[in-house]
PAMARLUM-653363 format. One line per 4 residues: for each residue x, y, z of N, C-alpha, C. Coordinates in nm, 3 decimals. Atoms other than C-alpha are relative to their C-alpha. Last residue first. Example, Ala and Ser with C-alpha at 12.3 -4.5 7.8 and 13.67 -1.06 7.14 Angstrom:
REM residues 2
-0.082/-0.119/-0.006/1.367/-0.106/0.714/-0.077/0.109/0.073 | 0.089/-0.119/0.000/1.230/-0.450/0.780/0.090/0.120/0.000
REM end
This chain:
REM residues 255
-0.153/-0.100/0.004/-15.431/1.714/-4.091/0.076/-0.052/-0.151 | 0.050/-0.085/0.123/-15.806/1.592/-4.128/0.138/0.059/-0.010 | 0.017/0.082/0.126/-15.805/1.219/-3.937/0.016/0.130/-0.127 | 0.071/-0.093/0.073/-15.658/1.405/-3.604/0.001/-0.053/-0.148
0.143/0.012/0.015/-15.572/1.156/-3.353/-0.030/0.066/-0.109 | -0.002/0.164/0.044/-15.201/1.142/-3.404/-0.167/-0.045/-0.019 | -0.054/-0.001/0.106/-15.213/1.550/-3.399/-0.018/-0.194/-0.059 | -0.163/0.010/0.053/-15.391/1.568/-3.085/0.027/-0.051/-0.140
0.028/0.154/0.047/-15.760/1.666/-3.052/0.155/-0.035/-0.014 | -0.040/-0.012/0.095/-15.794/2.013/-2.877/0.056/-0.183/-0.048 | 0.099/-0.029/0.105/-16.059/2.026/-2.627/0.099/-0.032/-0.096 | 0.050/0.182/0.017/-15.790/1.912/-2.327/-0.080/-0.025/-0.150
-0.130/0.038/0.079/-15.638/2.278/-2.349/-0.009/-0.169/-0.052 | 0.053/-0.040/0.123/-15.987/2.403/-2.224/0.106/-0.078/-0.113 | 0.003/-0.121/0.068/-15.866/2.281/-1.883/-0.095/-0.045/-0.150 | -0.107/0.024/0.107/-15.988/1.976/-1.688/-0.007/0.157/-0.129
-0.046/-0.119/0.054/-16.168/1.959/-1.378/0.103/-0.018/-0.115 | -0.103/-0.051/-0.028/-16.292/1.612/-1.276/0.021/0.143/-0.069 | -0.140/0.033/0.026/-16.624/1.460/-1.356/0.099/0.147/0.073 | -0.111/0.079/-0.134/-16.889/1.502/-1.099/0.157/-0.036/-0.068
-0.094/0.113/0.049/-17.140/1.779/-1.313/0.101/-0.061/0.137 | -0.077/0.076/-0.096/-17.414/1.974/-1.285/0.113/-0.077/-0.048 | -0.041/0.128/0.040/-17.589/2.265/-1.471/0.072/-0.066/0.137 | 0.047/0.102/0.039/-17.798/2.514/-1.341/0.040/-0.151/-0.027
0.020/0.095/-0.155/-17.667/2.782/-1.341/-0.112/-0.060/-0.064 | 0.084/0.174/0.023/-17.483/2.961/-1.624/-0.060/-0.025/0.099 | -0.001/0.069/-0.082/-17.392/3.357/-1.573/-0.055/-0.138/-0.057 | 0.144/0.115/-0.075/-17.295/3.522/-1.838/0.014/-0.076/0.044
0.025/0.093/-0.136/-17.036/3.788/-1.922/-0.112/-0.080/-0.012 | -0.088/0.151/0.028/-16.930/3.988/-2.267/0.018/-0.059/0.105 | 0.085/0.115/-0.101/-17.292/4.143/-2.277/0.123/-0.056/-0.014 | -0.086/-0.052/-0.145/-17.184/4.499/-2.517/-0.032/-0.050/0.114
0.059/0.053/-0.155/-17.451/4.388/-2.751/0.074/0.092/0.099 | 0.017/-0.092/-0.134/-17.268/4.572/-3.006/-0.047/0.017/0.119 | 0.005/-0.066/0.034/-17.186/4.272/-3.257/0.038/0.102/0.104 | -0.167/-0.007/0.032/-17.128/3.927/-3.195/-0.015/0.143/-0.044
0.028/-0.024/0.096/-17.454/3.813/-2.941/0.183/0.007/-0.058 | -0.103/-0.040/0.054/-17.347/3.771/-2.602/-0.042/0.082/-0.142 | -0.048/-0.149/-0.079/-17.672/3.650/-2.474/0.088/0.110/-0.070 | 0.098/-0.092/0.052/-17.665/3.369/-2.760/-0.003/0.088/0.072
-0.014/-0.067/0.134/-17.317/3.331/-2.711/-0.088/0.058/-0.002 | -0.042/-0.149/0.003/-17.391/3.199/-2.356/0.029/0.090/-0.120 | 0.124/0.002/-0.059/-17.515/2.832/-2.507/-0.034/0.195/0.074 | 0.137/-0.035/0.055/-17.269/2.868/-2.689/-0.046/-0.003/0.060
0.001/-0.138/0.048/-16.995/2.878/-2.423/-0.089/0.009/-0.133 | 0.043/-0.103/-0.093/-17.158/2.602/-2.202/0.008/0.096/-0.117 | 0.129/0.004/0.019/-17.148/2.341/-2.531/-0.039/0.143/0.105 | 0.057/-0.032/0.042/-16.783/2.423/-2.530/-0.147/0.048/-0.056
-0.025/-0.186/0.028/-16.707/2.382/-2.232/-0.042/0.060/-0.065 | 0.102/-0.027/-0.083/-16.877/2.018/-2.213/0.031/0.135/-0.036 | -0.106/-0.102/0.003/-16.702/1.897/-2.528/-0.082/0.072/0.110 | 0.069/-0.101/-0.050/-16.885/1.543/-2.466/0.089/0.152/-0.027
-0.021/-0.108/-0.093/-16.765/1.251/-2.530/-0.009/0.095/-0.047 | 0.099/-0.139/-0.007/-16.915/0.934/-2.683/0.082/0.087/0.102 | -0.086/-0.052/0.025/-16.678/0.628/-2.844/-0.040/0.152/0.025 | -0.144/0.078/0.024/-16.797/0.285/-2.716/0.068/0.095/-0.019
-0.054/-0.120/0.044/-17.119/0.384/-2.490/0.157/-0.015/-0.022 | -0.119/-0.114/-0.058/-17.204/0.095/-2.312/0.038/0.098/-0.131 | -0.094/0.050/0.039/-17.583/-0.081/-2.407/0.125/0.127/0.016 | -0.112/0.104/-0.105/-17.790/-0.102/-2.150/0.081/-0.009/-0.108
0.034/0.166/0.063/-18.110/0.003/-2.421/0.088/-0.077/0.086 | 0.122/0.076/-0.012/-18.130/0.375/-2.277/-0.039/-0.145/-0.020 | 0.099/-0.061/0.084/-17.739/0.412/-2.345/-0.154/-0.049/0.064 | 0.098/0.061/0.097/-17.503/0.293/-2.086/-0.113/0.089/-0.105
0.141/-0.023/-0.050/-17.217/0.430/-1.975/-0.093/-0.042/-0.107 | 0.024/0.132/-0.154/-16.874/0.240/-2.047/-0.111/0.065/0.019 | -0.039/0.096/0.077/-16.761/0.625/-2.297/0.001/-0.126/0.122 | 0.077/0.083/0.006/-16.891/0.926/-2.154/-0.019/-0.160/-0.023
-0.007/0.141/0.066/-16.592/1.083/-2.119/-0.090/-0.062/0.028 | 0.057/0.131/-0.127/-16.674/1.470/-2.028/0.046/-0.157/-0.110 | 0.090/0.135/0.068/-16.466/1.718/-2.163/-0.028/-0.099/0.060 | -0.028/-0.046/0.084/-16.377/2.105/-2.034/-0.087/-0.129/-0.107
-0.072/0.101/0.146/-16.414/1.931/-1.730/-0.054/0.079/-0.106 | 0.092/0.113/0.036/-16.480/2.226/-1.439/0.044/-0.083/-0.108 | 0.197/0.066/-0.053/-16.358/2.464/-1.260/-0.065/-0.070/-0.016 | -0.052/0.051/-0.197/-16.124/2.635/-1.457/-0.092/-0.044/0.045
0.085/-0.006/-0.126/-16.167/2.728/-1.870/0.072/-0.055/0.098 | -0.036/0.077/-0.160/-16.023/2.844/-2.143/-0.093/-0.047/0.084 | -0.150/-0.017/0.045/-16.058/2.914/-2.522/0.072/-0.068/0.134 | -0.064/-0.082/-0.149/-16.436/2.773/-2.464/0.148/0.007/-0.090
-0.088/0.106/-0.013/-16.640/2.820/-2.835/0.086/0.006/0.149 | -0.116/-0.086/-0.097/-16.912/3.061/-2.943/0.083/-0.123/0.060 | 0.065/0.048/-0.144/-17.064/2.967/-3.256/0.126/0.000/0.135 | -0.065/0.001/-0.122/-16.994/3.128/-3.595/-0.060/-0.087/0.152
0.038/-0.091/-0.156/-17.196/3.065/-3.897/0.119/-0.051/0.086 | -0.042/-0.162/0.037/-17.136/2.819/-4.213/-0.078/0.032/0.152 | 0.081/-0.065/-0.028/-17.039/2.445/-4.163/-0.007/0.092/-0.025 | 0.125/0.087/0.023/-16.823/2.221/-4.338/-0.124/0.069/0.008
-0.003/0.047/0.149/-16.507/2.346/-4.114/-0.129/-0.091/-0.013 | -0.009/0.167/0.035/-16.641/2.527/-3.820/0.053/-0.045/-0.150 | 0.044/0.088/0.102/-16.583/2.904/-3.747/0.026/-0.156/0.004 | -0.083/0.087/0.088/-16.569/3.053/-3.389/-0.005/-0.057/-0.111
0.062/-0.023/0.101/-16.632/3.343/-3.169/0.032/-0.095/-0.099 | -0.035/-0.083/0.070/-16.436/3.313/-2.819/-0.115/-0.023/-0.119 | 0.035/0.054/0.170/-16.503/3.189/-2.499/0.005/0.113/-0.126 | -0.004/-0.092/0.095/-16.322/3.213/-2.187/-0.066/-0.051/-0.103
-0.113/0.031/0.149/-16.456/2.986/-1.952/0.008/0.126/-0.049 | 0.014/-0.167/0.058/-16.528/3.060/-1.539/0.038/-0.110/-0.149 | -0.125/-0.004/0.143/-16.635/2.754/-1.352/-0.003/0.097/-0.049 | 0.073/0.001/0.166/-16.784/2.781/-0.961/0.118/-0.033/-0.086
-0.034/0.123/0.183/-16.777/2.650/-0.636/-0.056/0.030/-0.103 | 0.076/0.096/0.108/-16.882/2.960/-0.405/0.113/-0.051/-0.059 | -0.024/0.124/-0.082/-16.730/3.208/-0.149/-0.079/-0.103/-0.054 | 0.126/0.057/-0.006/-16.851/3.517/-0.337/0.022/-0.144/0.071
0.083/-0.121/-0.006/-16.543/3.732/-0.369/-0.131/-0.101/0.091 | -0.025/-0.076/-0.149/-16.311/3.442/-0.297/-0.109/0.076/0.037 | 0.066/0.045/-0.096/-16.497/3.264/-0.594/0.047/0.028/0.140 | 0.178/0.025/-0.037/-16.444/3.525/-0.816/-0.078/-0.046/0.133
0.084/-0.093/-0.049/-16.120/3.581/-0.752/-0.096/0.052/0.021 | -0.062/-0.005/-0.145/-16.009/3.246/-0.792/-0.046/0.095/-0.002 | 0.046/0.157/-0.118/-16.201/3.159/-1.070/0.011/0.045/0.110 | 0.174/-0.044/-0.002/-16.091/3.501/-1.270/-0.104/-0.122/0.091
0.008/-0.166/-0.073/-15.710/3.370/-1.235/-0.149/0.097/0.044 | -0.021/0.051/-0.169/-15.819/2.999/-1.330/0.043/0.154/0.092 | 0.149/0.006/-0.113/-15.976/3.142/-1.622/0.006/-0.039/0.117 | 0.062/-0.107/0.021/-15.670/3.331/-1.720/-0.156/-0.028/0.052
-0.082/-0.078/-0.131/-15.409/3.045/-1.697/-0.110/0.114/0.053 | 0.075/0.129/-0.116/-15.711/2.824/-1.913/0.122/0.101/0.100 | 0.131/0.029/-0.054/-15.670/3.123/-2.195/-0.041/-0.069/0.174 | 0.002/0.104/-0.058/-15.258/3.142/-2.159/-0.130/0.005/0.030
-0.154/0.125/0.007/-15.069/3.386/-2.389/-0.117/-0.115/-0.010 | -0.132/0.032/-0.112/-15.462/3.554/-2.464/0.109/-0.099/-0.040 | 0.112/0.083/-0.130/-15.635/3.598/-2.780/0.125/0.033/0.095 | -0.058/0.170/-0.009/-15.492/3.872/-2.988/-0.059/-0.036/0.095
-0.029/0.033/-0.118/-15.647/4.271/-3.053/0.054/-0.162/0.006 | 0.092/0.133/0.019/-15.616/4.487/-3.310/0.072/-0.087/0.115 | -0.006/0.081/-0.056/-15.488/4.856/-3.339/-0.084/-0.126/-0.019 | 0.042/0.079/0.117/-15.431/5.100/-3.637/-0.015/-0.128/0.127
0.028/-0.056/0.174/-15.339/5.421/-3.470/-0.084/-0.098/-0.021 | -0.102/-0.013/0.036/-15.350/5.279/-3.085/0.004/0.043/-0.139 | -0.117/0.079/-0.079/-15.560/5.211/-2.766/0.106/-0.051/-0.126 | -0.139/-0.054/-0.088/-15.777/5.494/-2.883/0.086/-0.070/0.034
-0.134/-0.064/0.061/-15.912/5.298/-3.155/0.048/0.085/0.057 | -0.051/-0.148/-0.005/-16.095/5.087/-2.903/0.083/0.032/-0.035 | -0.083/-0.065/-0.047/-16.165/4.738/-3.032/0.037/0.156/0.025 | 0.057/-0.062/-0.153/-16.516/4.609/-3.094/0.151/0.014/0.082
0.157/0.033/-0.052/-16.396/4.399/-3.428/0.004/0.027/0.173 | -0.008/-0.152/-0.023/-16.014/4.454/-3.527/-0.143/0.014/0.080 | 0.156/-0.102/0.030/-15.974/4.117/-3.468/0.053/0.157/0.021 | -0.021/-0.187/0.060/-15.675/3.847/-3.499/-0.088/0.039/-0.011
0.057/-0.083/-0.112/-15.758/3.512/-3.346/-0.006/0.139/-0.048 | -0.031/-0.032/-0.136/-15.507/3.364/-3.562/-0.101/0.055/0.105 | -0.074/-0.119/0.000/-15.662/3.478/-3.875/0.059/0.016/0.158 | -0.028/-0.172/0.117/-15.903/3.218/-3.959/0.038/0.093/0.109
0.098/-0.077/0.030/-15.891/2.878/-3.716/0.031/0.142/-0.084 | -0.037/-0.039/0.125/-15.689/2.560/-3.580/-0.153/0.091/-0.075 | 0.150/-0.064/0.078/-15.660/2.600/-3.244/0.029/0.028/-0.142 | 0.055/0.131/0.051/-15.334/2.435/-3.100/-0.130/0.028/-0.079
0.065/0.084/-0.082/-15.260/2.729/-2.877/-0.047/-0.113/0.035 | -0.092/0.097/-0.131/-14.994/2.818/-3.089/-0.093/-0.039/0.107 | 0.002/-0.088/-0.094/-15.285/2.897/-3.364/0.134/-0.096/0.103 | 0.009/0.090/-0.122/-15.293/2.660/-3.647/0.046/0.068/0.096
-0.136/0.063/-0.001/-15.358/2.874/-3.975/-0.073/-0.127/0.158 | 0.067/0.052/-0.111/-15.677/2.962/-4.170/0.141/-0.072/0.051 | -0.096/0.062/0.003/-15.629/3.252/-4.433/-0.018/-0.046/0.137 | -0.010/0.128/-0.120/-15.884/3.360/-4.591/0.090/-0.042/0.006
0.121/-0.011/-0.106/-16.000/3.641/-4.824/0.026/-0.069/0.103 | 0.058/-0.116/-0.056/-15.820/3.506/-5.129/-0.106/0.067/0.103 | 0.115/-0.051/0.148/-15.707/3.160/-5.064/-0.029/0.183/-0.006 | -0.011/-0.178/0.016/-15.504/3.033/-4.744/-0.070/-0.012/-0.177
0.073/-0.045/0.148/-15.555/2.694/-4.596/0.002/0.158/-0.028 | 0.042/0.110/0.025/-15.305/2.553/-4.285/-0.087/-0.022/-0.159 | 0.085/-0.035/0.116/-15.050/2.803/-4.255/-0.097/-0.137/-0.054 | 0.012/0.091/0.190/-14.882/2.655/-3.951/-0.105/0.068/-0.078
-0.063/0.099/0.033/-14.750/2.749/-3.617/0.030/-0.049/-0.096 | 0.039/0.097/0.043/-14.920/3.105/-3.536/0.107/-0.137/-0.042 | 0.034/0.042/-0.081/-14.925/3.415/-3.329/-0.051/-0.196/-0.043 | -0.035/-0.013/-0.155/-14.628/3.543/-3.516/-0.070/-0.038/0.111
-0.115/0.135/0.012/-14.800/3.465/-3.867/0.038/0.013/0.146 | 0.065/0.133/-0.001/-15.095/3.631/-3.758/0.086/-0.121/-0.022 | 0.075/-0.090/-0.094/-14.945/4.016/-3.712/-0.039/-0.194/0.067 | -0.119/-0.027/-0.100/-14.760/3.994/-3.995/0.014/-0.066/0.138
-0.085/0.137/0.035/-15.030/3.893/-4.190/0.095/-0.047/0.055 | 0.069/0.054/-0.034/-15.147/4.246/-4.038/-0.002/-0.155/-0.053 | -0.071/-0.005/-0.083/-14.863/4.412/-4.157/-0.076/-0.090/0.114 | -0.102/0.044/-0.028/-14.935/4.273/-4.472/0.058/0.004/0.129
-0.076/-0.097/-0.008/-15.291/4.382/-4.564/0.152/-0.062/0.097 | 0.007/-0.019/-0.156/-15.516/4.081/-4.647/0.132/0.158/0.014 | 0.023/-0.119/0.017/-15.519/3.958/-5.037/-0.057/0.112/0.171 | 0.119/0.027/-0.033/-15.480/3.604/-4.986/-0.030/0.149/0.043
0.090/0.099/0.045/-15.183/3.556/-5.212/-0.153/-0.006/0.076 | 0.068/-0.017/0.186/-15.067/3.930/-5.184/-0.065/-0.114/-0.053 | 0.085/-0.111/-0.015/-15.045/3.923/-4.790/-0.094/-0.020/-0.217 | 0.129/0.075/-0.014/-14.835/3.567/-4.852/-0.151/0.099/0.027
-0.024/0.065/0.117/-14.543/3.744/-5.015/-0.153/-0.079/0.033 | 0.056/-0.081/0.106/-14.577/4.054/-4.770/-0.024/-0.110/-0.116 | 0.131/-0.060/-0.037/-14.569/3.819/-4.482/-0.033/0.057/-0.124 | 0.061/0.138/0.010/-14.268/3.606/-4.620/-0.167/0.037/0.053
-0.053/0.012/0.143/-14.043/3.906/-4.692/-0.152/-0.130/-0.023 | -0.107/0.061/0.094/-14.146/4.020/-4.332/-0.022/-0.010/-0.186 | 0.018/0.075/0.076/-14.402/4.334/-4.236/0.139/-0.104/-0.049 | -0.083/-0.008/0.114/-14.271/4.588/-4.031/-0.014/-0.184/-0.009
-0.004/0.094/0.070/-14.624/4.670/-3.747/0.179/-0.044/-0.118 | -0.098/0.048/-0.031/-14.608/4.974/-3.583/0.112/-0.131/-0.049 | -0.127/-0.131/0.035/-14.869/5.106/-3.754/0.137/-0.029/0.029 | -0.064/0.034/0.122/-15.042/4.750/-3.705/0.071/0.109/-0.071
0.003/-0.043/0.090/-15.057/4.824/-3.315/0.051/0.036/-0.166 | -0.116/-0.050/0.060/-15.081/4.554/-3.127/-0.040/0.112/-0.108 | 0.084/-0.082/0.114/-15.347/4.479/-2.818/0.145/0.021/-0.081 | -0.030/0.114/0.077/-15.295/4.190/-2.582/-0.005/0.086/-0.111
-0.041/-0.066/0.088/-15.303/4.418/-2.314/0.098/-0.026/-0.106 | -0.112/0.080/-0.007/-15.391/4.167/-2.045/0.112/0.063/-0.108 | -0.060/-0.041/-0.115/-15.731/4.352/-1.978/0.126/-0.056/0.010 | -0.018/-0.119/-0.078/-15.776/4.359/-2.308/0.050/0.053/0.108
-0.110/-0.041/0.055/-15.750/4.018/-2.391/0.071/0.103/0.029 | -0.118/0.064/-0.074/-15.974/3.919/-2.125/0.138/0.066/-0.094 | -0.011/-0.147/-0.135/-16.222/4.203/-2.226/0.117/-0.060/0.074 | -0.061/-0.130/0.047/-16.190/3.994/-2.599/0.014/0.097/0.151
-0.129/0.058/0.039/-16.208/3.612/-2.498/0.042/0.190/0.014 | -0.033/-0.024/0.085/-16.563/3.694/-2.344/0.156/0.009/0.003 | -0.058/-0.061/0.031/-16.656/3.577/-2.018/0.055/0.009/-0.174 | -0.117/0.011/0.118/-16.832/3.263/-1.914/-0.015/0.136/-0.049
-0.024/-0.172/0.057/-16.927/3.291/-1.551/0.075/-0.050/-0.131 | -0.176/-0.041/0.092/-17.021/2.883/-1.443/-0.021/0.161/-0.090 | 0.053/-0.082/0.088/-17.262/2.858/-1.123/0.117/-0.006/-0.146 | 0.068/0.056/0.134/-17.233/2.531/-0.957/-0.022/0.081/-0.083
-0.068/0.146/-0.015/-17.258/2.692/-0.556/0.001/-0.050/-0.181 | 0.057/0.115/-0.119/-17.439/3.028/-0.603/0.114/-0.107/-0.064 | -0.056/0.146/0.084/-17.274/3.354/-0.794/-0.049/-0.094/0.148 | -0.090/0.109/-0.110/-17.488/3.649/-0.636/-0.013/-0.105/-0.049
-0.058/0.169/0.033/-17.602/3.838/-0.941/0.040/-0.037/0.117 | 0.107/0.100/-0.073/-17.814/4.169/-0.836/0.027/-0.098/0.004 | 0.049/0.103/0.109/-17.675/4.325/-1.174/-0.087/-0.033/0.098 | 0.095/-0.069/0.083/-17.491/4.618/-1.006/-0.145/-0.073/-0.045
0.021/-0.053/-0.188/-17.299/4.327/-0.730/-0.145/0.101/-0.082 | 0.043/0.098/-0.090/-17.237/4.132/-1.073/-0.075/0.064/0.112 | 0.109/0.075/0.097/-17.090/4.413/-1.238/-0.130/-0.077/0.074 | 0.037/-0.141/-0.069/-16.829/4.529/-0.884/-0.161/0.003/-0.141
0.070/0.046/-0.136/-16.746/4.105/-0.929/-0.089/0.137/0.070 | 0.104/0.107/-0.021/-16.684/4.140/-1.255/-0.075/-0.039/0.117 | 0.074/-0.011/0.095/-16.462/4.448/-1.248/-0.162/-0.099/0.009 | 0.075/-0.144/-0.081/-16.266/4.318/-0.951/-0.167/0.040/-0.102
0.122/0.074/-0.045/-16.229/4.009/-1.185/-0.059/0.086/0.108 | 0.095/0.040/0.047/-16.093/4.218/-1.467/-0.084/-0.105/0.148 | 0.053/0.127/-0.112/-15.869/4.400/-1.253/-0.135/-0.003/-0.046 | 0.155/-0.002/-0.111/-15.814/4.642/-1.542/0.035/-0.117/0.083
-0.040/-0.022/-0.155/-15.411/4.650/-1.683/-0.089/0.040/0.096 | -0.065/0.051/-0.004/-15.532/4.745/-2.058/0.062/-0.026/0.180 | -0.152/-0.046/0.033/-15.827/4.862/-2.041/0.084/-0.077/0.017 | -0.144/0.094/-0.027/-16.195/4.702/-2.046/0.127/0.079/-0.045
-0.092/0.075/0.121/-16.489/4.937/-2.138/0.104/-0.005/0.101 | -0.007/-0.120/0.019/-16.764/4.932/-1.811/0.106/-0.055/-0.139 | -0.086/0.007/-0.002/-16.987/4.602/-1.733/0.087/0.129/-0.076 | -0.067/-0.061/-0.080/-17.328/4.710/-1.699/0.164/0.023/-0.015
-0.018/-0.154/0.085/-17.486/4.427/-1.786/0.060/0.111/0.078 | -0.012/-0.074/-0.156/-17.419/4.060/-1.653/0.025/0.148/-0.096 | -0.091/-0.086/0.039/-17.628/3.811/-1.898/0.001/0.125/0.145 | 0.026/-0.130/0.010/-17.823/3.573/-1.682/0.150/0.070/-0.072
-0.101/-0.084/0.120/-17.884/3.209/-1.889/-0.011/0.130/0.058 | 0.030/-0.106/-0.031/-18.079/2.934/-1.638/0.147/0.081/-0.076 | -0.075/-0.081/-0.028/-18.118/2.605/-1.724/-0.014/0.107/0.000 | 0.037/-0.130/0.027/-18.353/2.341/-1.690/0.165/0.054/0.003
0.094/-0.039/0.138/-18.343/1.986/-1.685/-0.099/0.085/-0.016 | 0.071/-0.114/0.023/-18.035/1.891/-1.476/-0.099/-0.004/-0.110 | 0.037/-0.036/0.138/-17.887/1.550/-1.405/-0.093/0.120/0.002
REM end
């Protein structure tokens, strides 16, 4: 059980292209920084330099709007090719209004605008560009895992995390998209509470709690911090992607 932690943002890091060896990158950062990853460390990474380097980028010039984009552009007043843009990375229109439109991501993530950002994208990489999450977040932290921990010959976790709204709540908080390395969610559930009594329905979104906790570093603006190191923490459960976080459909009391 830990009770401290330690938060280094990794500065330095250069702008992300399409087809970077992001964990080269990270590991030539890191080396700048003074970071040597120890045993237990977890690197959470920003959703967007991953995107980037995977050249997740579309350009909405390019964009030709369906019958069913332009029809739903005008109910939530959004620009069409870019509706476009969100239907295609999405399953289900879940709430739409003017200003908002909150679908169900193929990832299973249910959130505003697909992932879709124009936010801290280089408009050289196309007229009108914007960027998408990754295919395969948890494929992506296990790729950055491994080359990490070759680099540095350490047990660590990498997550992606991304920027996220809550229903109920207001503000963003940073969320895992992926992770490797580590349980994503802990089952607490048979452990005892301070009184001996078992724990009937408690678990843990561990990932997620890491990637806030890195947000604050991060910030959401121009920081320009999309790395941080964790250490500190511990854990014995099992490894389990990011893909575990999502609640299944039979479970889900709000669908």
């Amino acid at each position: 059980m830990q009770d401290a932690l330690t938060l280094l943002a990794v500065s330095g890091l250069p702008m992300v292209q399409s087809g970077d060896d992001l964990a080269g990158m990270l590991v030539a950062a890191l080396a700048r920084a003074e970071i040597a990853l120890r045993d237990g460390d977890v690197l959470v990474v920003a959703q967007k330099i991953v995107s980037k380097a995977e050249g997740r980028t579309v350009d909405l010039a390019e964009v030709e709007p369906s019958a069913r984009a332009v029809a739903l552009a005008a109910e939530v007043a959004k620009d069409p090719r870019l509706v476009e843009v969100i239907l295609s990375e999405s399953v289900r229109v879940v709430r739409q209004r003017p200003g908002v439109l909150i679908v169900e991501h193929r990832l299973g993530t249910i959130m505003a605008n697909a992932g879709v950002d124009r936010s801290n994208v280089d408009p050289s990489s196309g007229r009108e560009p914007v960027l998408l999450l990754p295919r395969d977040p948890d494929g992506s932290a296990e790729r950055l895992r491994e080359g990490l921990a070759e680099a540095f010959a350490v047990r660590l976790g990498v997550i992606i995390s991304d920027s996220f709204g809550r229903a109920w709540r207001r503000g963003t908080v940073g969320i895992a998209l992926g992770a490797a390395g580590l349980p994503s969610v802990m089952d607490l559930r048979g452990r005892d509470d301070l009184f001996g009594r078992p724990l009937q329905a408690t678990e843990t979104g561990f990932a997620d709690e890491i990637a806030a906790a890195a947000s604050l570093l991060m910030g959401q603006a121009g920081e320009g911090l999309p790395a941080v190191v964790v250490r500190g923490l511990a854990w014995t459960d099992a490894a389990l992607p990011a893909a575990a976080l999502i609640r299944a459909a039979a479970e889900d009391l709000f669908r």
